[in-house]
Every structure is written in structure tokens, then in C-alpha cells.
RODO-2510 file (C-alpha; in nm, 4 decimals, decimal comma):
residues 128
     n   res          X          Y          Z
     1     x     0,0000     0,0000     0,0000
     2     x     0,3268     0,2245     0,0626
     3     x     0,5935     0,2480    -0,1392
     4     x     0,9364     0,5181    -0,0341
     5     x     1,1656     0,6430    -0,2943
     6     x     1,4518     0,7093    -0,1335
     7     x     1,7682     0,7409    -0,3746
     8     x     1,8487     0,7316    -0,7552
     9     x     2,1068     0,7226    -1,0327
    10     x     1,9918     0,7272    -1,4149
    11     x     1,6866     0,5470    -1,4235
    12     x     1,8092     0,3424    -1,1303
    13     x     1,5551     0,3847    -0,8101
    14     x     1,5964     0,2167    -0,4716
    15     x     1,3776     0,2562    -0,1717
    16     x     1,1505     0,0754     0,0312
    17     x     0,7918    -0,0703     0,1289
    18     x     0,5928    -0,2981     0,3822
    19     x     0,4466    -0,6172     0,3460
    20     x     0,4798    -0,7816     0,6435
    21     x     0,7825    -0,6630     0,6893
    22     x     0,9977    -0,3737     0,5289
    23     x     1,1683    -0,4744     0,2114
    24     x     1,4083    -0,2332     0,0049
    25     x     1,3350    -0,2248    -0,3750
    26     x     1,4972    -0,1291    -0,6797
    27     x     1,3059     0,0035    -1,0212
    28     x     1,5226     0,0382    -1,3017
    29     x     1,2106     0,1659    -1,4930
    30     x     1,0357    -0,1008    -1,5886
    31     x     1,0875    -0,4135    -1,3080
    32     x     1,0569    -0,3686    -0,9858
    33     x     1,2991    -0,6139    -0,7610
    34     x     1,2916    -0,6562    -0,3944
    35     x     1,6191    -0,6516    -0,1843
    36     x     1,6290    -0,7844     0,1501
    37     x     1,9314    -0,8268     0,3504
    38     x     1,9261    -1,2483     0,4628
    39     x     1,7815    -1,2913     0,7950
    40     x     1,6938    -0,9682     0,8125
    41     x     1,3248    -0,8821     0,9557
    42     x     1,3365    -0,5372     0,8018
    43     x     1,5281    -0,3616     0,4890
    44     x     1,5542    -0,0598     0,3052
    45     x     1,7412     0,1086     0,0603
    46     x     1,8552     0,4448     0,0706
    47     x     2,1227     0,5295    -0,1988
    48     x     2,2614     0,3982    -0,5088
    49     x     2,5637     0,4646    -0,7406
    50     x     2,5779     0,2236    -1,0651
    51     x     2,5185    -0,0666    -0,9639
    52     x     2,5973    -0,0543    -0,5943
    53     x     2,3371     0,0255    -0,3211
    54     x     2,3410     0,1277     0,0208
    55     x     2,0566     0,0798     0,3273
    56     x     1,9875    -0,0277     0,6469
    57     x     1,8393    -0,3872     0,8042
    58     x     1,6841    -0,4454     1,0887
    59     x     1,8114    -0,8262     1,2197
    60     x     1,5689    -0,8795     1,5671
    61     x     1,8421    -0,6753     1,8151
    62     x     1,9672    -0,3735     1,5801
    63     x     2,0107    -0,2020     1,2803
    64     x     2,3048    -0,2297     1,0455
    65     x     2,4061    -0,0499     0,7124
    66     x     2,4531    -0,2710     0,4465
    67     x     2,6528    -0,2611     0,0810
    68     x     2,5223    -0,4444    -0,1572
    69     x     2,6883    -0,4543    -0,4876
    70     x     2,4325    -0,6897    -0,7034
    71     x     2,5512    -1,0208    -0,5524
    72     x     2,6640    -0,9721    -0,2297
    73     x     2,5232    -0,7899     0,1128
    74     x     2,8292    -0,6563     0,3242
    75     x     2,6927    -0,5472     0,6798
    76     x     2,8102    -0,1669     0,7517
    77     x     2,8860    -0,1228     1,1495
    78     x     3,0542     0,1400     1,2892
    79     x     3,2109     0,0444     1,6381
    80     x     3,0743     0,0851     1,8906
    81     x     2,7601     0,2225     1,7463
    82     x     2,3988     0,0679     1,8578
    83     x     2,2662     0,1360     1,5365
    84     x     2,4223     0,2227     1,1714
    85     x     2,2329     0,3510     0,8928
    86     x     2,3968     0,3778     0,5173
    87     x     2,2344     0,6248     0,3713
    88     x     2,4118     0,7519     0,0658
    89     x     2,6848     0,6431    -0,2218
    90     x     2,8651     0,8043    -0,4293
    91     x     3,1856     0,5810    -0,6210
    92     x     3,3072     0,4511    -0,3235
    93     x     3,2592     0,6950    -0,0786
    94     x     2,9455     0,5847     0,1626
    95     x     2,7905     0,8197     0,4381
    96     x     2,5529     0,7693     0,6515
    97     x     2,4755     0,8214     1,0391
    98     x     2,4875     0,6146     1,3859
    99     x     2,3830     0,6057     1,7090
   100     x     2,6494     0,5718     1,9739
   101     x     2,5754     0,4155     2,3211
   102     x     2,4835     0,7215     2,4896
   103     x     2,2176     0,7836     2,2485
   104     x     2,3978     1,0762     2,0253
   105     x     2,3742     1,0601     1,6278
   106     x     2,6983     1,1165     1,4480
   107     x     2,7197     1,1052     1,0448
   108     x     3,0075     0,8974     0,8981
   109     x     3,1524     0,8668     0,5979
   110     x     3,3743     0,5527     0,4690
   111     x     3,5371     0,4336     0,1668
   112     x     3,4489     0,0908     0,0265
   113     x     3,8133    -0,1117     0,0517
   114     x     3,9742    -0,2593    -0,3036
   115     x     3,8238    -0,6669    -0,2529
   116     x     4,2097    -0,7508    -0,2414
   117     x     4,1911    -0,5224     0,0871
   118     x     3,9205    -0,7441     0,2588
   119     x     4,0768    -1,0075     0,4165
   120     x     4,3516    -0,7462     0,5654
   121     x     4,0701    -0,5492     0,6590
   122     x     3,8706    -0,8688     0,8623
   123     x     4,2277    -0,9345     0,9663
   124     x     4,2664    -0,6210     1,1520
   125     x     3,9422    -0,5742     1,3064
   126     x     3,9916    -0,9540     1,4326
   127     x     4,3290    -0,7570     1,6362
   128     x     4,1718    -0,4883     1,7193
***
């Protein structure tokens, strides 16, 4: 019955609408194909650059920011945050805002790492 345009590029259009749940959406002006983060109880997108979206999902406990680059969903966190919310792309430059344990909303902005970069990356934060 509701449907939220949130973010475009082109003819490219991502948003979101409920159906027994939230599900995020993209049009590319003629199809209309739902996105929902696995596991997730709620999702939405917000922005979208080519062929790469950003959004937030709801999975029972919190939100999270997701990437999602047409095959894959990469969950977005910012430490230490209760709840992160992607909610813009542009290349790879992502911002967005969260909500830190006291309750305070901060914006963020962070660069999508080179795939090579990943396991370094989940390296790190493992040492962190």
C-alpha cells in the first residue's frame, strides 16, 4: 500500500515498502525487484551509485548499514555504534549516520576497501 523512494542514479531507483515486513526495492524503470538483507526482519534502501546500493536492516536486536553490490550484502557497522544507517553512495565513498551508546547521532563517511583489501581489513578488526 506504501511504497518510499529514497535514492536514484539514471533510471536506477531504490527505496523501500511494507508487506509484512519492510523490504528495500529497486526500479530500473520497468521491473521492480525486492532486496532484503538475509535474515533480516526489516530492509531498506537508501542510496545507489551504478550498480551498488546502500541501506539499512533491521536483524531482531539492531540495525546495520549494508553494501550491496548486485551479488553480495556486506553489513556496515561502525564500532561501537547501537545502530548504523547507510544512507548515501557516491563511487566509493558511503555516508551515513549512527547512534552511539549514549544515544547521540553522528554522520560517517567511509570508503568501500579494493576486494584484495578485505581479508587485511577482517584481519585487523579480528586484532583490534
Amino acid at each position: 500500500s506504501d511504497t518510499y523512494a529514497f535514492g536514484i542514479d539514471g533510471t536506477n531507483i531504490v527505496g523501500g515498502y511494507p508487506d509484512g515486513g519492510n523490504h528495500g526495492f529497486i526500479y530500473d524503470g520497468s521491473t521492480y525487484t525486492t532486496l532484503d538483507v538475509p535474515g533480516a526482519n526489516d530492509t531498506y534502501a537508501y542510496g545507489i551509485d551504478g550498480g551498488h546500493i546502500v541501506g539499512s536492516f533491521y536483524d531482531g536486536s539492531s540495525n546495520h548499514g549494508f553494501s550491496y553490490d548486485g551479488s553480495t550484502y556486506t553489513t556496515l557497522d561502525v564500532p561501537g555504534a547501537s545502530y548504523t544507517h547507510a544512507t548515501g553512495i557516491d563511487g566509493d565513498n558511503i555516508v551515513g549516520y549512527y547512534t552511539d551508546g549514549s544515544g547521540n547521532r553522528h554522520g560517517f563517511l567511509a570508503t568501500i576497501p579494493e576486494p584484495a583489501t578485505l581479508p587485511l581489513l577482517a584481519l585487523g578488526l579480528l586484532l583490534a
